[in-house]
N, C-alpha and C positions, 0 to 999 in steps of 0.2 A: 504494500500500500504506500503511496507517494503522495506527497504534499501537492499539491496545484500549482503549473510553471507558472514562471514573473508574468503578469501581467494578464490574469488571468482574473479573473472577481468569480466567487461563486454566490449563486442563489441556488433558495430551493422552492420556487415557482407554489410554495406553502406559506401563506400569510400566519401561522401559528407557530412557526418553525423559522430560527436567528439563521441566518447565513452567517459563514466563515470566509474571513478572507484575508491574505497572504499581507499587505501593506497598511501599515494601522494607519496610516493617514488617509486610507480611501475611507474610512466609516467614521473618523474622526474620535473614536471611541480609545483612550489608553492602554496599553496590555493590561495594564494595573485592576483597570476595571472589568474587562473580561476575565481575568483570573477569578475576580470578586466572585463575576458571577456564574462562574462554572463552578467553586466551590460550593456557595448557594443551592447550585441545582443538585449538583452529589449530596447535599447535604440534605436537602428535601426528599431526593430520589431514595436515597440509602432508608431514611427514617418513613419513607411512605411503604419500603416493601417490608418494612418490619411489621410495622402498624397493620395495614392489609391479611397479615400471614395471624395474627391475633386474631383480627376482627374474624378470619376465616375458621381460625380454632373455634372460638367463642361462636360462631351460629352450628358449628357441626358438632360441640358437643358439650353444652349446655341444655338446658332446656329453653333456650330459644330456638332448637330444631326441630320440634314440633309445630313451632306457629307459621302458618303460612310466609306472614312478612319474612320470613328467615332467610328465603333464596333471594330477596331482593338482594337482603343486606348483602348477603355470597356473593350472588354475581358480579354486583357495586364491588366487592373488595378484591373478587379476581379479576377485573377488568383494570382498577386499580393499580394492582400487582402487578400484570403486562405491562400498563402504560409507563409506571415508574422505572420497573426492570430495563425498559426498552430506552427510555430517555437517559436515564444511566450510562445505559452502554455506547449511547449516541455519545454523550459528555466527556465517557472517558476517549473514544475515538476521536472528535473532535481537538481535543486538547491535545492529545499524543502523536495524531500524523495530519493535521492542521485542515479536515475537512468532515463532510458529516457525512450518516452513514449511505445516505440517498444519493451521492452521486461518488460512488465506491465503482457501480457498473449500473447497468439498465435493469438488470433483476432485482436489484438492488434499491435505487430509484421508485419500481412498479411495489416492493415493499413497504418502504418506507412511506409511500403515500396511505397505501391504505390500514398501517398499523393506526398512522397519525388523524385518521380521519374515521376509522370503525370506530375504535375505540374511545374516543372522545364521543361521538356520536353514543356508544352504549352508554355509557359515562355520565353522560347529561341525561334521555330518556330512561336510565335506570333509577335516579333522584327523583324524577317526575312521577314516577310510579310510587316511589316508596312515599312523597308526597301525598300523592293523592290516595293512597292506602292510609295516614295519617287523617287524610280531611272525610273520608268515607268514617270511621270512627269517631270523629268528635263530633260529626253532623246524626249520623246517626248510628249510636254507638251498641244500638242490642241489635243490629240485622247487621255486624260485622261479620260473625261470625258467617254466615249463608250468603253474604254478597264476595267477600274474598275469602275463596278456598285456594285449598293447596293446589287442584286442577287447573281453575283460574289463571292463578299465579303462572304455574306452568306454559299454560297454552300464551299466556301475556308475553313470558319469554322466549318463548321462542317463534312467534309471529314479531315480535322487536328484532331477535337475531336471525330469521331471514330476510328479514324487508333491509335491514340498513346494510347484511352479507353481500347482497345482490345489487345494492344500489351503490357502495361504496366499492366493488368489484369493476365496476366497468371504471370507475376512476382509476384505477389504479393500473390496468392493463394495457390503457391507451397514454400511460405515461412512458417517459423516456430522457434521457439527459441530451440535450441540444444545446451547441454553443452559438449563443447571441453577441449582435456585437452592441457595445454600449458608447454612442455617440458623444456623450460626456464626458466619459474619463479616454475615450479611444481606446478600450479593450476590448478582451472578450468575456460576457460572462454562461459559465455552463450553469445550466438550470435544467432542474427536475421539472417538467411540465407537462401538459398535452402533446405527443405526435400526432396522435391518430384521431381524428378525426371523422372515420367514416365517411357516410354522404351527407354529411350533417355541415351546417354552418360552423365557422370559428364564436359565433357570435353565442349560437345556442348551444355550445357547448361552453363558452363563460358563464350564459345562465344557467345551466344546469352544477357549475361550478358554486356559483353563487346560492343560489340552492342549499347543497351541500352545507355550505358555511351556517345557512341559517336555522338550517334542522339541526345543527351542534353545537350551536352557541346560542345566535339570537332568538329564537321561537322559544328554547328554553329558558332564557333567562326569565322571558315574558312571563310563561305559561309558572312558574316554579316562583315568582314574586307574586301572583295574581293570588296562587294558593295559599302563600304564607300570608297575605292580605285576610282572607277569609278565614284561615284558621286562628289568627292571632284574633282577630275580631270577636270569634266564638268561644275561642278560650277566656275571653275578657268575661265575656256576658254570663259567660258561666259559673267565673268565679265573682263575679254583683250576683249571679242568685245564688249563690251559695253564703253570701256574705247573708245580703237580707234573708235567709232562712235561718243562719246561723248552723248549718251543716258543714262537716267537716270534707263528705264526697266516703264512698268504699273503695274500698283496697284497689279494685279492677280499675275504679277511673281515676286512682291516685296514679297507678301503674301507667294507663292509658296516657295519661296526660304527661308522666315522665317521659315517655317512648317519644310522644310527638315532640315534645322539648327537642331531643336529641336529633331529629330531622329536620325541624327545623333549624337548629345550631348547622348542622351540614349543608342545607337550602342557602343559608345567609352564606356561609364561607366562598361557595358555590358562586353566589351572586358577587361577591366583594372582588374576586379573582378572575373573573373571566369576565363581567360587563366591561369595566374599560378598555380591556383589549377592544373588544367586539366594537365598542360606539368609536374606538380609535380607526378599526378598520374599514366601517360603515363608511367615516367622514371622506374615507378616500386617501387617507396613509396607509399603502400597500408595502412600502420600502421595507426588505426584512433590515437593512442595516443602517436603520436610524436608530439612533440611541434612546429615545423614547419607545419601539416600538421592542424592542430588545429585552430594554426591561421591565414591561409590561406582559409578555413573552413568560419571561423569570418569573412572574408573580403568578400568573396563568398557571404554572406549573406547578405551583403548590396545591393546586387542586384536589389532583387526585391521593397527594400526599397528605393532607389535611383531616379528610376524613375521620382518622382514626382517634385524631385529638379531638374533635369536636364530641363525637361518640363519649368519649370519656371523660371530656371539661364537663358536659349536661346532659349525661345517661347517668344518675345512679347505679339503676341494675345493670347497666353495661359495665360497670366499674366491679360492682359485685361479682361477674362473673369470671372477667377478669383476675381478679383478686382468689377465687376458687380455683380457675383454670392455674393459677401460677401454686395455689397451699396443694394441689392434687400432685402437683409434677414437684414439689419438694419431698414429699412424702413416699411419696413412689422411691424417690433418690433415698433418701433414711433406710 
């Protein structure tokens, strides 16, 4: 694997994804500060596949593996898991032979597109779900149990993981690394893009691009702040009738009401880390190697490594089980 000849810029034709490139004065950014924030990312990526591999213990073998919501949380923490594993590996490659892993070769490329774009896609649509699994409870909390079953849940995942399989596939197969030239600096830059086209326009194949973008980022943020709207709403009203009753609430919707706590602490993290990327890219800052967009990038990234902490700053019982999963595997050691 070889660094990228003089005068060469690279892109990677992925607005969510920093380009690397060889002369620091082309991105205007200090080595200083990319070091910053490749540590950052290892530093996220490393404590999100930790966190993720917990969150993964604690639904498969707690008694939160009988509740339907169980496989949301899973598939959330193995989707998770890839994502960070994968940007990881990006981070250390990128550091170590001065380019990312998308424009390695065209296999490579047609990869890298669609890790970076399933996944993020599951990622968000799997919040939405556990979301509105949350807001199906507090609206109406005695037909939970017969409105989300475990079959349910099932058939929910995996009509999500063929629809976005199929649709993030043809992205990825019509990519390829093309070198452009860049009339500004008089280089060339290789980027991970579209070649193929089919008989389709360049035109409807950017919107079908753009698309893409809005099913994994912007339609969720929407849809996932609209819920925590109605849920915070209801949670309020319920604790004013509980106040004017003078009721304290039973164990199940003490329970209940902690669960959604904890989803929503993950909904908001969700929302803090990826809207500004999004409303930055909306405006029409596409440039991977502006230094505002870089390190909005970085914070995006915390996303999927986040999760685990929110789970545990405002899950009690998620802390509880945790705290069992770790007293069971000391005792075992004894």
């Amino acid at each position: 694997m070889k660094k990228m000849s003089e005068g060469t810029r690279v892109s990677t034709g992925n607005y969510l994804l920093p380009a690397v490139m060889d002369e620091e004065e082309e991105t205007g950014i200090p080595y200083i500060y990319k070091d910053i924030i490749a540590v950052v990312s290892l530093i996220s990526n490393v404590s999100g596949i930790l966190g993720s591999c917990l969150i993964i213990a604690v639904m498969r073998l707690s008694k939160f593996k009988s509740m339907p919501r169980s496989l949301f949380y899973f598939s959330l923490a193995v989707v998770d898991l890839l994502l960070c594993l994968y940007l990881m590996i990006n981070t250390i490659v990128n550091r170590q032979y001065g380019v990312t892993l998308d424009l390695i070769s065209h296999e490579s490329c047609q990869v890298d597109r669609f890790v970076r774009i399933f996944l993020p896609h599951m990622d968000a649509w799997l919040l939405i779900a556990l979301s509105g699994e949350r807001l199906i409870a507090i609206v109406k909390p005695l037909n939970i149990g017969t409105i989300v079953t475990m079959l349910r849940v099932k058939v929910i995942l995996v009509t999500m993981l063929m629809f976005f399989l199929i649709w993030d596939v043809e992205l990825s197969v019509t990519s390829g690394i093309v070198n452009q030239p860049d009339y500004l600096t008089n280089t060339t830059m290789a980027t991970c893009t579209r070649v193929n086209y089919y008989n389709f326009s360049a035109k409807i194949m950017a919107s079908l691009d753009n698309v893409s973008l809005l099913f994994g980022s912007f339609i969720p943020c929407i849809i996932i702040f609209k819920i925590n709207v109605v849920l915070s709403i209801n949670l309020f009203k319920l604790k004013r009738a509980r106040a004017d009753l003078g009721a304290t609430g039973s164990g199940i919707q003490n329970e209940a009401h902690k669960i959604t706590g904890m989803v929503m602490a993950a909904s908001l993290q969700f929302l803090v880390t990826t809207t500004p990327l999004v409303i930055y890219i909306l405006l029409g800052n596409l440039d991977q190697n502006d230094p505002i967009h870089m390190i909005l990038i970085t914070i995006y990234q915390i996303n999927p490594a986040a999760n685990f902490y929110m789970y545990f700053l405002s899950g009690s019982l998620f802390r509880q089980e945790v705290k069992k999963l770790f007293s069971a595997c000391c005792c075992r050691k004894r």
